[in-house]
C-alpha positions as CSV (number, residue, x, y, z in Angstrom):
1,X,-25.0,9.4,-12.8
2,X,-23.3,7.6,-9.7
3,X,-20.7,4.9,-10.4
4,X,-19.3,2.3,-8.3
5,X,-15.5,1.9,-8.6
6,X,-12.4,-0.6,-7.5
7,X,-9.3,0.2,-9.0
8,X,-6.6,-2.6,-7.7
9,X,-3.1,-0.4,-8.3
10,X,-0.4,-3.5,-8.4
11,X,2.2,-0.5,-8.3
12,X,5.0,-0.2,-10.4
13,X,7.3,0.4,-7.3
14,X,11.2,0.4,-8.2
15,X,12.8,-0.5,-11.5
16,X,16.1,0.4,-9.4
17,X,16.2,-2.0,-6.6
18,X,18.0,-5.1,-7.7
19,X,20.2,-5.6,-4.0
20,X,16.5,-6.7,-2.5
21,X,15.3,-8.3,-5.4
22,X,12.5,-5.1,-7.0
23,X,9.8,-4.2,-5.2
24,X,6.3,-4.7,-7.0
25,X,4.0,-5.7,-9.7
26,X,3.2,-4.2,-13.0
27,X,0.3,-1.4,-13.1
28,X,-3.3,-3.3,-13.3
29,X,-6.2,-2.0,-13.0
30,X,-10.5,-2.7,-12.4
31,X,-13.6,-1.5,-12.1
32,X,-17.0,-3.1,-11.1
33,X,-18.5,-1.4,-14.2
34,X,-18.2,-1.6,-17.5
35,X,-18.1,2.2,-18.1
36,X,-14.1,3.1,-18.6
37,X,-13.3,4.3,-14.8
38,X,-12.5,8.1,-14.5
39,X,-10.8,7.7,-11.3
40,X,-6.5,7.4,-12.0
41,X,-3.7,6.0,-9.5
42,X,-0.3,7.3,-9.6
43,X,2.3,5.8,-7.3
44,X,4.8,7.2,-6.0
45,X,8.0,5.6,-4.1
46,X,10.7,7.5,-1.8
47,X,13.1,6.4,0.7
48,X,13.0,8.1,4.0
49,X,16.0,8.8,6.4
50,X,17.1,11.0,9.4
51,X,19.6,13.2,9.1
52,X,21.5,15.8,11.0
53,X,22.0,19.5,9.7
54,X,25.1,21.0,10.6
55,X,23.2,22.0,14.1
56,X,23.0,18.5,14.9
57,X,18.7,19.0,14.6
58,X,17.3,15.9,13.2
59,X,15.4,16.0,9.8
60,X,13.5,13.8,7.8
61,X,14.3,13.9,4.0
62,X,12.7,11.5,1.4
63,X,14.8,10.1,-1.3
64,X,13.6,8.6,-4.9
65,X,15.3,5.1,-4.6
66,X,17.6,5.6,-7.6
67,X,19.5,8.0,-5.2
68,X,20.4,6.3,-2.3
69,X,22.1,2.9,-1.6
70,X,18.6,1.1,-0.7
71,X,20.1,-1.3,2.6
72,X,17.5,-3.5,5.2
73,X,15.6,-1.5,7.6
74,X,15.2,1.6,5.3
75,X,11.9,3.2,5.5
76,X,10.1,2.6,2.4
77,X,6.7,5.2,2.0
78,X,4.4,4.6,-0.5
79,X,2.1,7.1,-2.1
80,X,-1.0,6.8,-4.2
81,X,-2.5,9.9,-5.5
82,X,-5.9,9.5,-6.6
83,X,-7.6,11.4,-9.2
84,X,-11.2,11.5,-10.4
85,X,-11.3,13.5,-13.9
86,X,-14.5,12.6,-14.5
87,X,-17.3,15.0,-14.6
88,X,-19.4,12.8,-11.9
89,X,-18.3,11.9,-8.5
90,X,-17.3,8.1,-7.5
91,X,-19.1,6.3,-5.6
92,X,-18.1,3.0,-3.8
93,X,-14.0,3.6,-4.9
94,X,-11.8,1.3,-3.7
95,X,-7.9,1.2,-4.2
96,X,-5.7,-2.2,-3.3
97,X,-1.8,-2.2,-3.2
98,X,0.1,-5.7,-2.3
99,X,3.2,-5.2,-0.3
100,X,6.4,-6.1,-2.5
101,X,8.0,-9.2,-1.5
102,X,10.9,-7.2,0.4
103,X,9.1,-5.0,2.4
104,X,7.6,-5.9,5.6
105,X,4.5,-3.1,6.4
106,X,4.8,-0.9,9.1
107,X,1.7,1.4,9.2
108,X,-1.0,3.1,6.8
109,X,-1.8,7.1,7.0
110,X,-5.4,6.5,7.0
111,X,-7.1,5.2,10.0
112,X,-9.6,3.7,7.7
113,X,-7.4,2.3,5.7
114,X,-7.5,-2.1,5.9
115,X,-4.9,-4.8,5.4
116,X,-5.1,-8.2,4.4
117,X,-2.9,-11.6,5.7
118,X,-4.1,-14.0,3.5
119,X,-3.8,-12.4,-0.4
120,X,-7.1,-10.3,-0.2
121,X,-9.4,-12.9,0.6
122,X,-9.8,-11.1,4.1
123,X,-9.9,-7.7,5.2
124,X,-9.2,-5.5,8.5
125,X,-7.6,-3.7,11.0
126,X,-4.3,-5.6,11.9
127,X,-5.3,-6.3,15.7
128,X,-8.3,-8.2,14.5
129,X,-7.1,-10.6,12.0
130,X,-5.7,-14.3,12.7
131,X,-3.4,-16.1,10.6
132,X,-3.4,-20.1,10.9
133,X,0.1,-21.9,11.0
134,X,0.8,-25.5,10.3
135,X,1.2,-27.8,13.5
136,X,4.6,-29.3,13.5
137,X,5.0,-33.6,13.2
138,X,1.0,-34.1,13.5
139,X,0.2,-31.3,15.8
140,X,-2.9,-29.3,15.2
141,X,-3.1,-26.4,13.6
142,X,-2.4,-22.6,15.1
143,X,-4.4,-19.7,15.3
144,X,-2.4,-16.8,15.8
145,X,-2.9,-12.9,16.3
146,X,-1.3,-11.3,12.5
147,X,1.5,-9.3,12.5
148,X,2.8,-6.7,10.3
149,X,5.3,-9.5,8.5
150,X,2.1,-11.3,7.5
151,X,0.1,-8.3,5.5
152,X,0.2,-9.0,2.1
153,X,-1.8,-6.6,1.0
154,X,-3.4,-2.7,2.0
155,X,-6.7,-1.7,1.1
156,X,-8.6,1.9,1.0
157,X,-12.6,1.6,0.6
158,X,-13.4,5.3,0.0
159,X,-17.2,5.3,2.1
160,X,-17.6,9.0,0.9
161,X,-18.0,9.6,-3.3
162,X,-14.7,11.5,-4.3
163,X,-15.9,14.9,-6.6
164,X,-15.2,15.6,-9.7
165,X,-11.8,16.9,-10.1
166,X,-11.0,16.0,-6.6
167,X,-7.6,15.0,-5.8
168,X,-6.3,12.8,-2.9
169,X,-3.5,11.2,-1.4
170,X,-3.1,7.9,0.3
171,X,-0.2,6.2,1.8
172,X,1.4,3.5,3.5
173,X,5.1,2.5,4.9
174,X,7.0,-0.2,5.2
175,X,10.8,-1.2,5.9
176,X,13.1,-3.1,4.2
177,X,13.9,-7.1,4.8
């Protein structure tokens, strides 16, 4: 038996991140059936930075947040791991995060991954998606190309059915307002 799944994952994100104001939603979650979804999303949160070894060699090291001074233009990555523990594959899976409030996106891992500028209602690859500003003092309105301060939202429409058992990992990153 095939089912059709979307999960929306409103990510717990930091409970320790009260300089910028937190960082998400509480965890929700839906499916398109009414058959209790099989398929779990755990999040994960970390900090990255650059830093020098005694060799001077640049590294990247990923920090949970409650061990770092969180400051603007930190790199924010977010992980999802996905999990089907269902005996049957799902088909049609789709997993949604919003961006918190003080993060503005930077890029997704998955070239098939989609973002949205205007709360989920649209869907796409950044380059192709517009975003219409007010006119100022009775001008029209604007169409503009969207940037990565306007995604609200990142999206992963899984085309292929994840197994049973199967295990995966999505991600996104973002930097700090």
């Amino acid at each position: 038996m095939k089912r059709n799944f979307t999960m929306t994952a409103f990510v717990i994100l930091l409970a320790a991140a009260p300089i910028i104001g937190g960082w998400g939603s509480p965890a929700q979650a839906q499916t398109q059936s009414d058959a209790p979804s099989a398929v779990t999303l755990r999040s994960n949160v970390q900090i990255e930075r650059i830093e020098r070894d005694a060799k001077g060699i640049e590294k990247t090291i990923l920090f949970a947040p409650k061990d770092v001074a969180v400051v603007p233009g930190d790199v924010v990555v977010f992980t999802l791991f996905v999990h089907n523990s269902s005996a049957q594959p799902a088909v049609g899976f789709t997993a949604s995060n919003p961006m918190p409030a003080a993060v503005r996106f930077e890029s997704v891992a998955e070239d098939w991954a989609e973002v949205s500028v205007d709360n989920g209602v649209h869907w796409g690859k950044l380059a192709d998606l517009k975003v219409q500003t007010k006119g100022v003092a009775g001008t029209p309105d604007v169409e503009r190309a969207a940037t990565a301060l306007d995604v609200t939202h990142v999206r992963w429409v899984f085309v292929d059915a994840i197994a049973s058992g199967a295990r995966r990992n999505i991600s996104y990153r973002g930097a700090v307002k």
